[in-house]
N, C-alpha and C positions, 0 to 999 in steps of 0.2 A: 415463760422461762425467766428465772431472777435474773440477774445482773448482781454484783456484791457488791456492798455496803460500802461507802467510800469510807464511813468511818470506823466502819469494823476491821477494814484493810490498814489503815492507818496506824488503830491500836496495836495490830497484830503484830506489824511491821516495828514498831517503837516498843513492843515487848522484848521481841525476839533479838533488836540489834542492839537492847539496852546493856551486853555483856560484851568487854573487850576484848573476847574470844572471837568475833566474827568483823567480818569487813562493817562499811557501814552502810551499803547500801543493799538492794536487793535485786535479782530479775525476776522478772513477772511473767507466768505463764496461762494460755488457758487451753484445756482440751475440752474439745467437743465430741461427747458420746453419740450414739448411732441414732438417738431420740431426740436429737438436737440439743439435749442441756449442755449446761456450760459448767464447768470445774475448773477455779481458779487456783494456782500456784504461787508461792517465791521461796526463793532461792538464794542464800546470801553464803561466800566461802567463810572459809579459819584465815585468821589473821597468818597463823606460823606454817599453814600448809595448804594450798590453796586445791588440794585434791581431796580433801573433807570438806562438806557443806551442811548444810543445814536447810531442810526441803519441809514445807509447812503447805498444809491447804490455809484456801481462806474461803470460808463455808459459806454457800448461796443457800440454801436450802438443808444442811446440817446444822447440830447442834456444836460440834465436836471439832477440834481442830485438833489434824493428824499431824504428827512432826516426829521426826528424824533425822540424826545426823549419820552419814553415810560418805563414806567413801566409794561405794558402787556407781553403776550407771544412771547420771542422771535422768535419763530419759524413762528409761524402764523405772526408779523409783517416784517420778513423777507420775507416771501411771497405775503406779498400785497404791500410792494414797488417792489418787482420783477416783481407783474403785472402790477403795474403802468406804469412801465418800457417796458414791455412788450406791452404796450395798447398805447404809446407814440411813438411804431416803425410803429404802424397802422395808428395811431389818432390825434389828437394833444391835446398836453396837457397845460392848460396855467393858470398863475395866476390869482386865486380867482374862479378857475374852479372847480367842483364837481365832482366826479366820484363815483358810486355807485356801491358798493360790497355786494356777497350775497351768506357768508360764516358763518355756524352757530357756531364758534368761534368767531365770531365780534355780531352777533344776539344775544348770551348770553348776554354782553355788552351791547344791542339795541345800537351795534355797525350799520348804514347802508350806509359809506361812508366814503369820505374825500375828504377835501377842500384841496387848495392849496394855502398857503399863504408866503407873502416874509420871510424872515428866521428871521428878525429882528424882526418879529411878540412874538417870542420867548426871553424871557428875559432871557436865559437858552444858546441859541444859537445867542443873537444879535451881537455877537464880529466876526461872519462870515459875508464876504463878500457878497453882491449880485447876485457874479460873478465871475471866474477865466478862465482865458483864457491857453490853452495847448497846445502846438502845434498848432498853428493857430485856434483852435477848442475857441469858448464860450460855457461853459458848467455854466448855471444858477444854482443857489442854492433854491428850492423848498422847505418850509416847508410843509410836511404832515399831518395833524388835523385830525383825526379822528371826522365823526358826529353822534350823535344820531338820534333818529327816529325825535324826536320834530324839532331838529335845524334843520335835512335837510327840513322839512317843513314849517320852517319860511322861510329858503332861498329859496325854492321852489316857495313861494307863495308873499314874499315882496319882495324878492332881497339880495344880498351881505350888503349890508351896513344894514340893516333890520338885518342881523344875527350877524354882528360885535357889532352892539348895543346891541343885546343881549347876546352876550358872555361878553362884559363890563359889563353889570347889573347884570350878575351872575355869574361873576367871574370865569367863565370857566378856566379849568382847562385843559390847553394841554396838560398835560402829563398823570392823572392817568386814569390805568383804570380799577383798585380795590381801590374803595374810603379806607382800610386801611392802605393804602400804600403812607408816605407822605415822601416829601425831609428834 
């Protein structure tokens, strides 16, 4: 079992708090899957509302660093980038790729998935890199979207770009996900 990178953690940390959208520090979490591995977490709010945050892995054994900002349930979205994480040590996981979850915390929501989009999809997060490299290691920067039942079945049945156009026309909104909860 890894243990993460003191300096991969570090850069992550010093990317993601380098905009003066988010406090300046972070909380740190780890969950432990059922095979003992470890998935590490942080967590840092919004300067002007501290019920939006910003939830990132920090990859033990990925390539990929999943990140989100989110006004939902921390806990629950701390655990679906862990699987995500977890589903990317089996699978592969890749931009603009789908991944379908089927946890009745996200169904309240007619939460049934998440896309994977570049991070600058995010005008919240476009001031992050692509990409950072660590130790000889490329670890990509992943936006996580969360979809509804309708979108994943636009993207299901036209395609990616077929869902893009519809999150343009309706202003989709990547963060909330209690419409009274605004930034």
């Amino acid at each position: 079992m890894r243990e993460v990178s003191p300096r991969l953690k570090a850069r992550l940390v010093d990317a993601v708090l380098s905009s003066d959208f988010f406090v300046e520090s972070c909380e740190f979490f780890s969950l432990e899957g059922n095979d003992g591995s470890k998935r590490f977490l942080a967590m840092t709010a919004c300067k002007s509302n501290d019920q939006i945050v910003v939830i990132f892995t920090i990859p033990t054994s990925a390539s990929n660093v999943y990140i989100t900002v989110t006004d939902g349930d921390r806990k629950l979205i701390r655990q679906v980038l862990a699987t995500i994480e977890d589903f990317e040590r089996d699978g592969t996981v890749r931009l603009g790729g789908v991944m379908l979850l089927d946890d009745p915390g996200l169904r309240s929501h007619d939460i049934v998935g998440v896309i994977f989009l570049p991070v600058n999809t995010s005008n919240i997060l476009d001031y992050l890199p692509d990409k950072i490299v660590v130790e000889g290691v490329e670890h990509r920067f992943l936006l996580v979207v969360f979809l509804r039942s309708d979108e994943h079945e636009i993207w299901r049945k036209y395609g990616h770009d077929s869902l893009m156009d519809f999150f343009k026309q309706n202003g989709k909104d990547l963060v909330l996900f209690r419409p009274d909860t605004l930034i």
